[in-house]
Residue frames as a rotation matrix with the C-alpha (Angstrom) as fourth column:
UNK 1
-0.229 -0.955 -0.187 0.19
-0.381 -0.089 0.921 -4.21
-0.896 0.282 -0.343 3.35
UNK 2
0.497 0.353 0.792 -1.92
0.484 0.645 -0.591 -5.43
-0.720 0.678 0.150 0.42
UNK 3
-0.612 -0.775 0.156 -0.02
0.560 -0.285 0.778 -5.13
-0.559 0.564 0.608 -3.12
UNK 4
-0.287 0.349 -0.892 -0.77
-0.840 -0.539 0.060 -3.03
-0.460 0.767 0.448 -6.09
UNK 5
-0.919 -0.214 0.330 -3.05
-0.157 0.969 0.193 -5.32
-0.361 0.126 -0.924 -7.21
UNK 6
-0.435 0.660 -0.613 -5.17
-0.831 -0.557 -0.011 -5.94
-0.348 0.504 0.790 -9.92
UNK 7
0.109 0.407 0.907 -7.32
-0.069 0.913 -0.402 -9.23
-0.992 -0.019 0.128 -10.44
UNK 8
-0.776 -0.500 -0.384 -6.48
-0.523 0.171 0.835 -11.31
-0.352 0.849 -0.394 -13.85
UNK 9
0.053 0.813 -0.580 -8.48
-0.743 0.420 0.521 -13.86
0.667 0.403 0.627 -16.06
UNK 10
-0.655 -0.373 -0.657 -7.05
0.069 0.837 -0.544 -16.77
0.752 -0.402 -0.522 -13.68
UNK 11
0.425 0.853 0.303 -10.07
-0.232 -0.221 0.947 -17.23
0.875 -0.472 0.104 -11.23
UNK 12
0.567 -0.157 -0.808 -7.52
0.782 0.410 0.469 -18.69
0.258 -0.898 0.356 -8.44
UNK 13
-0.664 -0.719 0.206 -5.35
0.628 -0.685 -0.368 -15.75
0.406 -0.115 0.907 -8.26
UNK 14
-0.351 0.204 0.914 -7.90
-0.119 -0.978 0.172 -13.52
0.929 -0.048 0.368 -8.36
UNK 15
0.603 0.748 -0.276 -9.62
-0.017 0.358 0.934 -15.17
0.797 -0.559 0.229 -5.06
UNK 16
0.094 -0.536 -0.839 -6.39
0.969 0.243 -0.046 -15.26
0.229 -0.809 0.542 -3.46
UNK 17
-0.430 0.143 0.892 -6.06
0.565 -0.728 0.389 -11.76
0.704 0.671 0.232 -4.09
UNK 18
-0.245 0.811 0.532 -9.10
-0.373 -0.585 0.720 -10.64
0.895 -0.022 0.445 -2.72
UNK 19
0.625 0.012 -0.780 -8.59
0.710 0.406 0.575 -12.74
0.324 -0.914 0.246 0.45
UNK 20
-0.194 -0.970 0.149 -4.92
0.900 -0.236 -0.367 -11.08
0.391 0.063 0.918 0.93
UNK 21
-0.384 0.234 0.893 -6.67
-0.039 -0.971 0.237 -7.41
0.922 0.056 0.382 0.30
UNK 22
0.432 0.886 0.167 -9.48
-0.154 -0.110 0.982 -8.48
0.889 -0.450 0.089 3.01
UNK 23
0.694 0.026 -0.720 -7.38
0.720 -0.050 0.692 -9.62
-0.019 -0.998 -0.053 5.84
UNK 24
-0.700 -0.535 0.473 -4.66
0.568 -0.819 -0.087 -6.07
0.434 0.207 0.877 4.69
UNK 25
-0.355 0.487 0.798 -8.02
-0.393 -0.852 0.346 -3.60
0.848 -0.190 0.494 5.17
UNK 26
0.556 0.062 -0.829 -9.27
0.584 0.680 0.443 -6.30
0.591 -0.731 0.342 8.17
UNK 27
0.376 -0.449 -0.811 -6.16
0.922 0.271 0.277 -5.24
0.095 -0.852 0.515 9.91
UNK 28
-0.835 -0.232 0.499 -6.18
0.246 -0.969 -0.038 -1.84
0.492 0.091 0.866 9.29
UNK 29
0.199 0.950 0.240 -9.59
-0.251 -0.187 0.950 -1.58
0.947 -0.249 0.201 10.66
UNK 30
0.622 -0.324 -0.713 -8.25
0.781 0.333 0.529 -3.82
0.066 -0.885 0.460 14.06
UNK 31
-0.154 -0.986 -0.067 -5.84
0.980 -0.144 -0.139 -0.75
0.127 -0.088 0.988 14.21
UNK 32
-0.500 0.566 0.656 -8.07
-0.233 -0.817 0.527 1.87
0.834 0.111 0.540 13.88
UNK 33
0.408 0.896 -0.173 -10.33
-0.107 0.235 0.966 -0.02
0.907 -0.376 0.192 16.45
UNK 34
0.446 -0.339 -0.828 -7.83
0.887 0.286 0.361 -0.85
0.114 -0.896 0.429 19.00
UNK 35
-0.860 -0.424 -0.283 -6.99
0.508 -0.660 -0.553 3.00
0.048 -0.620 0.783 19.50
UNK 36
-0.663 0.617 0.424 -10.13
-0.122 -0.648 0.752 4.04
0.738 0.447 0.505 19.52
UNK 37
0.740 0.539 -0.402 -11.23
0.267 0.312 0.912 1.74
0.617 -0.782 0.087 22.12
UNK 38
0.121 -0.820 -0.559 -7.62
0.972 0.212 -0.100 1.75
0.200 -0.531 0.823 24.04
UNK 39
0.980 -0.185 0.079 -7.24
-0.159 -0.954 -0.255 5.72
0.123 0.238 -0.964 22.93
UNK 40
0.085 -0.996 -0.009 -3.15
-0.214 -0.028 0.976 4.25
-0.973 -0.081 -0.216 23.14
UNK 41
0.384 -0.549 -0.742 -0.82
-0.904 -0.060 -0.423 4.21
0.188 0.834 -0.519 19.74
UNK 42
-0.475 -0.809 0.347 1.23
-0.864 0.503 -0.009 1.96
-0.167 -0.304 -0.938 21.78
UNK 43
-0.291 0.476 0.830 -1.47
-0.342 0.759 -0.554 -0.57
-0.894 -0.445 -0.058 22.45
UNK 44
0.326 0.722 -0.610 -2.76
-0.435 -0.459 -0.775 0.07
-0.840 0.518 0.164 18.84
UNK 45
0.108 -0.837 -0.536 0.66
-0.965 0.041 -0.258 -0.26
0.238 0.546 -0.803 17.12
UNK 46
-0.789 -0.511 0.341 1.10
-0.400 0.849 0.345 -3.97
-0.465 0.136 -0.875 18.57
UNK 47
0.588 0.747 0.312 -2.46
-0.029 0.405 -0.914 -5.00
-0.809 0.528 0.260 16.83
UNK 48
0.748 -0.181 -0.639 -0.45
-0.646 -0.418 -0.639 -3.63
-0.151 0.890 -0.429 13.70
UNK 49
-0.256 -0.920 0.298 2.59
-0.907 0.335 0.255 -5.39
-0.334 -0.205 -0.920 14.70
UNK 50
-0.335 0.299 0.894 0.34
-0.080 0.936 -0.343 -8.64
-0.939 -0.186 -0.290 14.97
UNK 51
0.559 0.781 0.278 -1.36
0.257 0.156 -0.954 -7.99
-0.788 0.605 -0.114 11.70
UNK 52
0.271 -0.601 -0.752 1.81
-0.959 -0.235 -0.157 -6.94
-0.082 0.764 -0.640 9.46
UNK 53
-0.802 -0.563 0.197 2.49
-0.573 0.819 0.011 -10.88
-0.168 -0.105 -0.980 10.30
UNK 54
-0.474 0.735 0.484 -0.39
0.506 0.678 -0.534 -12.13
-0.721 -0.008 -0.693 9.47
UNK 55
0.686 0.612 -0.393 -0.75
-0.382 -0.156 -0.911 -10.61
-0.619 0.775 0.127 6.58
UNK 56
-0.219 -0.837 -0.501 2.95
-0.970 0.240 0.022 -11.64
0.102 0.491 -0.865 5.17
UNK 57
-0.835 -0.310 0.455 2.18
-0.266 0.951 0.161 -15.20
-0.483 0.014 -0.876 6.32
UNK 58
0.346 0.917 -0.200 -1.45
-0.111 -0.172 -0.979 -14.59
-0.932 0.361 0.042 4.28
UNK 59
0.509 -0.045 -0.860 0.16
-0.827 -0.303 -0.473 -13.23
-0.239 0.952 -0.192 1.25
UNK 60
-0.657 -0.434 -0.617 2.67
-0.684 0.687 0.245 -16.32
0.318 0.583 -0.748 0.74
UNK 61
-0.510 0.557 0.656 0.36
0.252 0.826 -0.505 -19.03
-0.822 -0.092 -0.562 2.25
UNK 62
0.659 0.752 -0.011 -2.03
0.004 -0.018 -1.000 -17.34
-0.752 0.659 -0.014 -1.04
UNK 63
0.648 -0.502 -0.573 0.88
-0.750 -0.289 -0.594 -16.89
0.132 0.815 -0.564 -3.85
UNK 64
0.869 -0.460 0.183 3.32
0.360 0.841 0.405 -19.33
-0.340 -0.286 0.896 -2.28
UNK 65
0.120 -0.921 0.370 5.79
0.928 -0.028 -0.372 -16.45
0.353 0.388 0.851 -2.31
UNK 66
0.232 0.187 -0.955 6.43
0.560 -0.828 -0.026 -12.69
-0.795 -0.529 -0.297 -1.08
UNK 67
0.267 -0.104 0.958 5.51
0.940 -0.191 -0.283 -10.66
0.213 0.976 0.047 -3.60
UNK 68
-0.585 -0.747 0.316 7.85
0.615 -0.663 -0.427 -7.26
0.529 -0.055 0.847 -3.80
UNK 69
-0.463 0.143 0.875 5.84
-0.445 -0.891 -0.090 -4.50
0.767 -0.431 0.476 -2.36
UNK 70
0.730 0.670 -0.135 3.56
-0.230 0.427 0.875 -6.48
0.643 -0.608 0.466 0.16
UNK 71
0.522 -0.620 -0.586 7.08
0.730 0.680 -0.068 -7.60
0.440 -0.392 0.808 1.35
UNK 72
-0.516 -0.562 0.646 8.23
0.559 -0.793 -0.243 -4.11
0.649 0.236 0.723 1.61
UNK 73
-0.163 0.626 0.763 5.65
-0.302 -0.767 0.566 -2.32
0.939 -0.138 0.314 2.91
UNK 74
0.801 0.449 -0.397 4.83
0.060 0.599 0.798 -5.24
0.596 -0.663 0.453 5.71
UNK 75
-0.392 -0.860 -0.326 9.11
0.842 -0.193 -0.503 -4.97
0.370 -0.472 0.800 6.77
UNK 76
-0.564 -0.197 0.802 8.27
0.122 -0.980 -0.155 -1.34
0.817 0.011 0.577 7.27
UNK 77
0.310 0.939 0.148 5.02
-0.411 -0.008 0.912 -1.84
0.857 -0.343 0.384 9.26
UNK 78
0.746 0.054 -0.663 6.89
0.413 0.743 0.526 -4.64
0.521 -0.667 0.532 11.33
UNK 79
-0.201 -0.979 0.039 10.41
0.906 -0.201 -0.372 -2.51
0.372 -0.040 0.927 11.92
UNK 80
-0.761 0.056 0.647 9.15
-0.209 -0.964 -0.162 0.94
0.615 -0.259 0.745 12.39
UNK 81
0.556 0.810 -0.185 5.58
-0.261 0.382 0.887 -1.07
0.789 -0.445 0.424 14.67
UNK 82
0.567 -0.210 -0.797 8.50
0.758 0.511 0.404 -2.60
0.322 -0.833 0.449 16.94
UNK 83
-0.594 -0.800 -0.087 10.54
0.613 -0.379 -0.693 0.49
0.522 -0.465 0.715 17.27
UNK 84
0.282 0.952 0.122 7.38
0.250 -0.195 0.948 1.73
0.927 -0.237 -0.293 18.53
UNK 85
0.841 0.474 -0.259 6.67
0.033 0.433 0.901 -0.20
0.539 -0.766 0.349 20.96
UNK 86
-0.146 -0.930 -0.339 10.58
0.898 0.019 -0.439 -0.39
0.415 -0.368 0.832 22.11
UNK 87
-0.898 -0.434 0.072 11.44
0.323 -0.761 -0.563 3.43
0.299 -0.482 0.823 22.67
UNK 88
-0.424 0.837 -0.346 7.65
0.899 0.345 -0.268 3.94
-0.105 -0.425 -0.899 23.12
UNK 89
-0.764 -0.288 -0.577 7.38
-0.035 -0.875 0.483 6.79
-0.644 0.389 0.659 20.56
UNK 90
0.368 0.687 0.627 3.78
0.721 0.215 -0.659 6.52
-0.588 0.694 -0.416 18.69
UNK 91
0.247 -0.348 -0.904 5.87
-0.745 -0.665 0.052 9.56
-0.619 0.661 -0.424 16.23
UNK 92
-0.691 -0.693 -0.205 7.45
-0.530 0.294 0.795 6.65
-0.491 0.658 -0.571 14.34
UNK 93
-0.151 0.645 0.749 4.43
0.687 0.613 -0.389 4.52
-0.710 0.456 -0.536 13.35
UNK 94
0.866 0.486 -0.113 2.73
0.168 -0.498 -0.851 7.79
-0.470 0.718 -0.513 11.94
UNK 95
0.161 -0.477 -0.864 6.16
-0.791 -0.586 0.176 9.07
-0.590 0.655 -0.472 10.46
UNK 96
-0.425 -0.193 0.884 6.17
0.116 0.958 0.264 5.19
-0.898 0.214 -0.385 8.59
UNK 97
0.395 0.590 0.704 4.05
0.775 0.198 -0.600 6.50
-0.494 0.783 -0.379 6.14
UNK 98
0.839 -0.144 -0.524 6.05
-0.120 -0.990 0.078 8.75
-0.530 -0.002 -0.848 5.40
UNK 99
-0.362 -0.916 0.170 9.07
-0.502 0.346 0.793 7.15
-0.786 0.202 -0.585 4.71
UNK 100
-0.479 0.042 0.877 7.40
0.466 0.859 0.213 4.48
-0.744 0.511 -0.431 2.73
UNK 101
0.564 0.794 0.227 5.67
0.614 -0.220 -0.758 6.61
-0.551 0.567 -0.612 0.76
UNK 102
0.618 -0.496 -0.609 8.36
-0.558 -0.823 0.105 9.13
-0.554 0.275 -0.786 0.23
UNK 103
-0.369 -0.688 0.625 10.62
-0.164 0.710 0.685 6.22
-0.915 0.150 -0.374 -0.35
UNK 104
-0.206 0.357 0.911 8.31
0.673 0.727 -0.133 4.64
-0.710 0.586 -0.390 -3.26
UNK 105
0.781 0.624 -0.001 8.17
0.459 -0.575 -0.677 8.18
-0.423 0.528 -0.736 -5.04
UNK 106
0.166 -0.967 -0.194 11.69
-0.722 -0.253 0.644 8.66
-0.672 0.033 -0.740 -5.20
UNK 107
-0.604 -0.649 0.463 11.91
-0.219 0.693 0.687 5.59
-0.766 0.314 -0.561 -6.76
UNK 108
0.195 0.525 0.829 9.25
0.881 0.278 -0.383 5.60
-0.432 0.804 -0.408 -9.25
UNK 109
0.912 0.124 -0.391 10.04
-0.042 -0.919 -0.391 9.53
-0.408 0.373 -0.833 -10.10
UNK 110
0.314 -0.841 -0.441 13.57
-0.777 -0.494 0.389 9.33
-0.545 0.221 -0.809 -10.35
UNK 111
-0.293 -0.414 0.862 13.29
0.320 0.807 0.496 6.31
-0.901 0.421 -0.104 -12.72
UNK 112
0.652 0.736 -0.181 11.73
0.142 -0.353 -0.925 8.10
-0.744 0.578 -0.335 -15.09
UNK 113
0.607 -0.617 -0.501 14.84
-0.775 -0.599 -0.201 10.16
-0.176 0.510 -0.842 -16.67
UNK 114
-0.664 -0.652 0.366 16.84
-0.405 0.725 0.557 6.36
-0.628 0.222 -0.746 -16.85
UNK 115
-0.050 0.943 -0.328 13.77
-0.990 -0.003 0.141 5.16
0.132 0.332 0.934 -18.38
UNK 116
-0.846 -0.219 -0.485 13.49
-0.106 0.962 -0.250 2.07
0.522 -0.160 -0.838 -16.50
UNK 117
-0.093 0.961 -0.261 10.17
-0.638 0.144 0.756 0.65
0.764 0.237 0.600 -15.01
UNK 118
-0.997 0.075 0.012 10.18
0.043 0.685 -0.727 -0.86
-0.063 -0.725 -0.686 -11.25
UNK 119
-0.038 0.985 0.166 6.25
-0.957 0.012 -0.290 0.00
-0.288 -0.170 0.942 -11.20
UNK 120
0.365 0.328 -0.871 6.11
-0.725 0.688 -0.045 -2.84
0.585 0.648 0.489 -13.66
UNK 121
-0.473 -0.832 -0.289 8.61
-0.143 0.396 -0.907 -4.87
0.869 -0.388 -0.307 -11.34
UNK 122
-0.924 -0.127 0.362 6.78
-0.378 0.141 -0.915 -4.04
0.065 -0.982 -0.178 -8.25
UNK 123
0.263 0.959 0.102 2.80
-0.905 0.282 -0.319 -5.27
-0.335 -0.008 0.942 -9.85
UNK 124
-0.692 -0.293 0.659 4.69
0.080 0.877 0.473 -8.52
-0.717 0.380 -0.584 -11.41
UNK 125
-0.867 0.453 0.207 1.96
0.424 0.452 0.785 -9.91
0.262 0.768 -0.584 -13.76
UNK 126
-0.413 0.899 -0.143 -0.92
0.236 -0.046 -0.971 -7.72
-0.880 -0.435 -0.193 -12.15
UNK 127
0.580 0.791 0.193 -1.34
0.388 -0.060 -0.920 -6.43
-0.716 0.609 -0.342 -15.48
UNK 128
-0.721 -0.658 0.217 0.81
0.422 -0.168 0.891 -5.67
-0.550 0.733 0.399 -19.14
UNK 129
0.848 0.523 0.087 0.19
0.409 -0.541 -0.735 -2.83
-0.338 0.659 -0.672 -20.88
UNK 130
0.752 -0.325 0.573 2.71
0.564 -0.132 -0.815 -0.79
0.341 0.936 0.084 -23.12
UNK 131
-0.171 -0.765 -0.621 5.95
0.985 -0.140 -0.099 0.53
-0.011 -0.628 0.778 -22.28
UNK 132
-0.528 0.017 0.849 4.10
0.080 -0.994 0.069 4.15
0.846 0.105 0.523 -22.81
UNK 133
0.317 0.938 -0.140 1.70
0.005 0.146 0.989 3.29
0.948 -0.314 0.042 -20.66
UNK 134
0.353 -0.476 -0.806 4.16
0.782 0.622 -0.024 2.05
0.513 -0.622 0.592 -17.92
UNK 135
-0.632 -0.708 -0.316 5.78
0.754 -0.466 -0.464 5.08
0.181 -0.531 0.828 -17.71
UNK 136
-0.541 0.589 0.601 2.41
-0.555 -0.786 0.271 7.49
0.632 -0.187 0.752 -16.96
UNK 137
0.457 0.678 -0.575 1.32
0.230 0.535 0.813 5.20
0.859 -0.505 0.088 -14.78
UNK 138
0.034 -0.701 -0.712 4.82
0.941 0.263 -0.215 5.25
0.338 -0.662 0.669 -12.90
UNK 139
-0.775 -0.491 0.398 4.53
0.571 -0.814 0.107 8.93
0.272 0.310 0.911 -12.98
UNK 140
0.333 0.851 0.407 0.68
-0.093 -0.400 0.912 9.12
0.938 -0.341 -0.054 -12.05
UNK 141
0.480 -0.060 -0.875 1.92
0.325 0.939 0.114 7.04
0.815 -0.339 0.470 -8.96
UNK 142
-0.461 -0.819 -0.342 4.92
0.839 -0.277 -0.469 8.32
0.289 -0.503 0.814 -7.86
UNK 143
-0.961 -0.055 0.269 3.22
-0.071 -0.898 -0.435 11.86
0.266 -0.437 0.859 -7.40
UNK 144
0.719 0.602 0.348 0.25
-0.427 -0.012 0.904 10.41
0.549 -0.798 0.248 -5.04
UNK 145
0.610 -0.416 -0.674 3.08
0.716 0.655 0.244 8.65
0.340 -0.631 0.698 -3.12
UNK 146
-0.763 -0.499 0.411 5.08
0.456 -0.866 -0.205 12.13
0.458 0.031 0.888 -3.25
UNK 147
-0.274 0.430 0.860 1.52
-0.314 -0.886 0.342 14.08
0.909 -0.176 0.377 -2.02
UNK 148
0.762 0.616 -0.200 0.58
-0.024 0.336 0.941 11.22
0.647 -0.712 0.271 0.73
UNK 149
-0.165 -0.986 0.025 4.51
0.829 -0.153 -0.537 11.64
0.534 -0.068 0.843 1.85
UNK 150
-0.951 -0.113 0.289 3.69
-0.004 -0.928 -0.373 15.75
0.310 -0.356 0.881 2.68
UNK 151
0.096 0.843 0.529 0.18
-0.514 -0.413 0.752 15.58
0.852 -0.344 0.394 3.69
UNK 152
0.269 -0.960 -0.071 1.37
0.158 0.116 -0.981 13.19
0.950 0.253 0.183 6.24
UNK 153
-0.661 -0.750 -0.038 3.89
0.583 -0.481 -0.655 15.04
0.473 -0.455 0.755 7.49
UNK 154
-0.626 0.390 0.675 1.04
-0.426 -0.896 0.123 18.17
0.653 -0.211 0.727 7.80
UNK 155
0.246 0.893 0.377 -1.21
-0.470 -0.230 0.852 16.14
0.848 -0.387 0.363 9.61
UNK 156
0.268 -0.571 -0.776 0.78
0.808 0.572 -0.142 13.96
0.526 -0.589 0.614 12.01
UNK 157
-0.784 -0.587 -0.203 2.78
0.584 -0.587 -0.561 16.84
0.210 -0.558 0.803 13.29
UNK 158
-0.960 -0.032 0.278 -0.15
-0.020 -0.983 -0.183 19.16
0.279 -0.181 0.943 13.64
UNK 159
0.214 0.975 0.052 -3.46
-0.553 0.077 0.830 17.44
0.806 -0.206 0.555 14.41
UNK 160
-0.090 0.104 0.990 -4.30
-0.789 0.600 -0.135 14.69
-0.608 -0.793 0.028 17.45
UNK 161
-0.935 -0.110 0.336 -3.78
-0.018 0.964 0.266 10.61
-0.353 0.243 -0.903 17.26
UNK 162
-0.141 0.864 0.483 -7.59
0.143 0.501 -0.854 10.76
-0.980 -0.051 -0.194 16.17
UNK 163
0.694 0.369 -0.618 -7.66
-0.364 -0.561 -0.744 12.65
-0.621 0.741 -0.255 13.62
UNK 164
-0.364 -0.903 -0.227 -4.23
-0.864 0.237 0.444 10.95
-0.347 0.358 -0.867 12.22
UNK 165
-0.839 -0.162 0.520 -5.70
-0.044 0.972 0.233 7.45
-0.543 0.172 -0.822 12.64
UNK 166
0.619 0.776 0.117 -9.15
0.410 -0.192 -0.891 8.86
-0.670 0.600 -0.438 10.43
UNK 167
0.500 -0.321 -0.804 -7.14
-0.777 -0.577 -0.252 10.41
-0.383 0.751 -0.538 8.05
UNK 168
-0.672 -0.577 0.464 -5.27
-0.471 0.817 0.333 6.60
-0.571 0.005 -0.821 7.77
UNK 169
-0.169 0.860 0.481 -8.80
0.431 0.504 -0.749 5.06
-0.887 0.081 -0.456 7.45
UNK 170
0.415 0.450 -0.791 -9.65
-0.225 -0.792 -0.568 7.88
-0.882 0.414 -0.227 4.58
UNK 171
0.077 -0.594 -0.801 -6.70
-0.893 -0.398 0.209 7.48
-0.443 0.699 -0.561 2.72
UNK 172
-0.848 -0.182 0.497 -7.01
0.047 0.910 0.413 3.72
-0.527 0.374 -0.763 2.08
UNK 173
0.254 0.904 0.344 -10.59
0.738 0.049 -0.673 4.32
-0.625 0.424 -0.655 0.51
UNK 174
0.729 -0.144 -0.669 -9.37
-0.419 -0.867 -0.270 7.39
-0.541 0.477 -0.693 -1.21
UNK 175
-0.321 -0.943 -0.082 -6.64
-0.521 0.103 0.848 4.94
-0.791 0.315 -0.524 -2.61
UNK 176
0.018 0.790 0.613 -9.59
0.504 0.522 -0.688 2.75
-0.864 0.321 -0.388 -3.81
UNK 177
0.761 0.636 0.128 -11.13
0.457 -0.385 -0.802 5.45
-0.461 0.669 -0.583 -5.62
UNK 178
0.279 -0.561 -0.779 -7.57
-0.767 -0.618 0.171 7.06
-0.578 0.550 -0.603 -7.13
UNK 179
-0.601 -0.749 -0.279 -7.08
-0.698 0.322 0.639 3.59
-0.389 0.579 -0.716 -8.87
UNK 180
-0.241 0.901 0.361 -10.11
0.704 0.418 -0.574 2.95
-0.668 0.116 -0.735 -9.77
UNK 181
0.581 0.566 -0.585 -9.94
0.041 -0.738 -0.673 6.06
-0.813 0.367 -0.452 -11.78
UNK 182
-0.419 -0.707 -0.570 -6.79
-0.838 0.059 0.542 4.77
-0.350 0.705 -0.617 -13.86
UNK 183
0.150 0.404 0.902 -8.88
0.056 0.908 -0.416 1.55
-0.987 0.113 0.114 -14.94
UNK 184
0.882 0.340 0.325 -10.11
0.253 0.240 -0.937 2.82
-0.397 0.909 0.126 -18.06
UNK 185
0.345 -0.922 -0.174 -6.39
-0.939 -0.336 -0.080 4.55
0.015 0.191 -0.981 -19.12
UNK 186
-0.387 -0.790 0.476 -5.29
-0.673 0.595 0.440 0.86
-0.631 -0.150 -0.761 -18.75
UNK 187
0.157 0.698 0.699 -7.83
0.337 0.627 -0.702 -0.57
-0.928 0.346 -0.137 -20.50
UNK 188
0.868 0.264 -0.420 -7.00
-0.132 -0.693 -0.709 1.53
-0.478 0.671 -0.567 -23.14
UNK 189
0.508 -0.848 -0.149 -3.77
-0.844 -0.457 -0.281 0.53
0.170 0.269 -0.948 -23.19
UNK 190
0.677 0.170 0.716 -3.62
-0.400 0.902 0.163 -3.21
-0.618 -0.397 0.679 -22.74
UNK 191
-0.614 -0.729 -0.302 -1.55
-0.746 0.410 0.524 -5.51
-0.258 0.547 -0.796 -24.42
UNK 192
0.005 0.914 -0.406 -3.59
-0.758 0.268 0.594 -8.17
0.652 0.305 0.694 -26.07
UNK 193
0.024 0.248 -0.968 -2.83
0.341 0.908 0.241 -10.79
0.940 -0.336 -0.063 -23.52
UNK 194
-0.659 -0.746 0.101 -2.97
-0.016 -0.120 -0.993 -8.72
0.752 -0.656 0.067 -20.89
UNK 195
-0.610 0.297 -0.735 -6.11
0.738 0.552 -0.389 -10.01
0.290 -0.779 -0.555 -18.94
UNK 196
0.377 0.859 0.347 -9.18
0.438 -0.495 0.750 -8.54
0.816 -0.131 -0.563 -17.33
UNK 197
-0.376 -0.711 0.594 -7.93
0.220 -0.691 -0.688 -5.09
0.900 -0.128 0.416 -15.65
UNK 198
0.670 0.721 -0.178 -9.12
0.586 -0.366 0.723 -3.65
0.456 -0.589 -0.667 -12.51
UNK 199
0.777 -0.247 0.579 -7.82
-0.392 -0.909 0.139 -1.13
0.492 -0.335 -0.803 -9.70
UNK 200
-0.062 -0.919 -0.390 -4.36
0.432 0.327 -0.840 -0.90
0.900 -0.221 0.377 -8.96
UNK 201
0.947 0.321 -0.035 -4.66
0.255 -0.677 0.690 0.38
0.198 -0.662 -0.723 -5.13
UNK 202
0.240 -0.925 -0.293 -1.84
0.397 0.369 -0.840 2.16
0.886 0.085 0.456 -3.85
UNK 203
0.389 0.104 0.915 -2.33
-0.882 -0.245 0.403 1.46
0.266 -0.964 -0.004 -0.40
UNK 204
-0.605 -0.592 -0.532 -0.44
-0.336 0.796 -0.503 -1.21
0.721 -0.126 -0.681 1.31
UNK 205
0.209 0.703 -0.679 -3.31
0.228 0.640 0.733 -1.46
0.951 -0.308 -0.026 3.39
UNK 206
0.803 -0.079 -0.590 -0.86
0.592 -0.006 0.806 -1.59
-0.067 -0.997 0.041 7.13
């Protein structure tokens, strides 16, 4: 459930940070691993359960607060992880990423035409760059949260739990490298106090 997050000049932030991120991909990995050994969703999905809490009590024990998406994403993980396990339906974990993703493109696309700027809302201070900037960023965003939304959908419904929970694993490294490729576009577009950029990921990680 790690935020869009991007490391500043403040060396404590950025360490907390980079803890936060590590036990987020940590517990994606303990999720991947426990169905792999288990081959169950069910069994899988309460690791997740366990680790969407322990990462919320991570992220504020490091910020000494719940920052907006980490909070968001982790509700989703913990709400759609227990209806799981309740009706015992491993469809709803995988269709979670859906929602949340669809969800977070709706709302960054359809802010565009108001011209208003949750992206900026949901990174807080990760990083200040121009209000041109903001809004191609919100707009790169929104349509990988719009394509990971329908791809999904295509693989969930039409491959096997393995190939779903490798295609999970993929897409957090593939988030790596899709905000890692907006670095220099921010750099480029800094404000003058706006700190030493880096990749915004937009993976929540669980």
């Amino acid at each position: 459930m790690t935020e869009m997050t991007t490391p500043n000049a403040d060396p404590a932030p950025k360490s907390g940070q980079w803890i936060r991120q590590a036990v987020d991909f940590g517990a994606l990995l303990a999720f991947a691993a426990a169905y792999f050994i288990t081959r169950d969703m069910i069994k899988a999905t309460w690791v997740l359960v366990i680790a969407s809490t322990l990462a919320l009590a991570t992220g504020y024990f490091v910020e000494k607060r719940f920052a907006p998406l980490p909070l968001i994403t982790g509700l989703f993980a913990l709400v759609f992880g227990t209806m799981t396990i309740v009706f015992h339906d491993e469809s709803l974990i995988k269709i979670k990423l859906t929602v949340q993703n669809a969800l977070l493109a709706t709302v960054l696309l359809g802010s565009l035409p108001l011209n208003k700027s949750p992206f900026k809302y949901l990174l807080g201070d990760a990083i200040r760059v121009t209000d041109q900037a903001w809004r191609v960023l919100t707009l790169r965003y929104g349509l990988y949260f719009a394509t990971v939304a329908v791809t999904n959908e295509l693989i969930w419904r039409t491959q096997s739990d393995a190939t779903w929970v490798q295609f999970r694993v993929g897409l957090f490294i593939l988030a790596i490298v899709f905000g890692l490729l907006q670095v220099p576009y921010i750099m480029k577009n800094m404000q003058k106090d706006g700190g030493e950029p880096g990749p915004i990921t937009p993976d929540p990680g669980i």
